[in-house]
Steps between C-alpha positions, in 0.01 A plus 500: 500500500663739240359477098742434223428858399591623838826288490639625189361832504841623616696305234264632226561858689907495443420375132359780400774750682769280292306591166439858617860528628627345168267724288698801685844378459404433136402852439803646628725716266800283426739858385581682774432398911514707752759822603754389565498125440685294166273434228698147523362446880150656374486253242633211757248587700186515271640123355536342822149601650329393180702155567362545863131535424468263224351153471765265523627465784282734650730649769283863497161239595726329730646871679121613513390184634790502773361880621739710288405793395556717193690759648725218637543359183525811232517818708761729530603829680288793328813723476755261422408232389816340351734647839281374764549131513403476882129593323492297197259219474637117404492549127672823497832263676427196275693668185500172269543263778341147547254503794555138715259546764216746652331491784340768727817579675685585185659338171819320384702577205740357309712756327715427170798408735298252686505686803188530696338822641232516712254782483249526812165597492447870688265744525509797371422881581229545223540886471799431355439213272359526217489235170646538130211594348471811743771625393465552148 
């Protein structure tokens, strides 16, 4: 028979990487982003993952939860970051959109048009990923 503590364990785990990841995101320079990359996508970016990871409605607990990872949700090609888009993570592609649905396979969203686009969840090479407080 598994403990409570065992049980949530895991749950209590991806807590604390939301608050670390926040705690990162929050730290980031809002000027300038990477080479290479708008400061009006930079800034996109650093808004939308602190939406992500916070409380309410908790999609970054939710992502962790499902088995994303951080690299699948904020990394980016170490090069070019802004160019690569085949490398970026979720929130890199969310730019201002409203999330509808996540689930391991990927995520829904519903741009200002009311279109949907899917994003799927991929792995990727991790020599060349790397996340936005790397490159600063």
């Amino acid at each position: 028979m598994i403990s409570i503590a065992e049980a949530a364990a895991p749950v209590i785990d991806n807590l604390r990487r939301v608050v670390e990841l926040r705690e990162l995101i929050e730290a980031l320079d809002r000027g300038a982003g990477p080479a290479g990359m708008p400061v009006r996508r930079w800034h996109n970016l650093l808004d939308d993952s602190a939406m992500f990871f916070a409380d309410d409605p908790g999609w970054g607990l939710l992502a962790l939860d499902l088995g994303w990872t951080p690299r699948q949700l904020l990394g980016a090609n170490r090069t070019k970051p802004y160019a690569r888009i085949d490398q970026q993570g979720l929130l890199w592609l969310v730019a201002g959109n409203h999330i509808e649905y996540l689930d391991e396979a990927g995520c829904v969203l519903i741009t200002r048009s009311n279109s949907f686009l899917t994003y799927r969840a991929r792995p990727h090479p991790l020599e060349e990923i790397c996340m936005p407080w790397e490159f600063t």
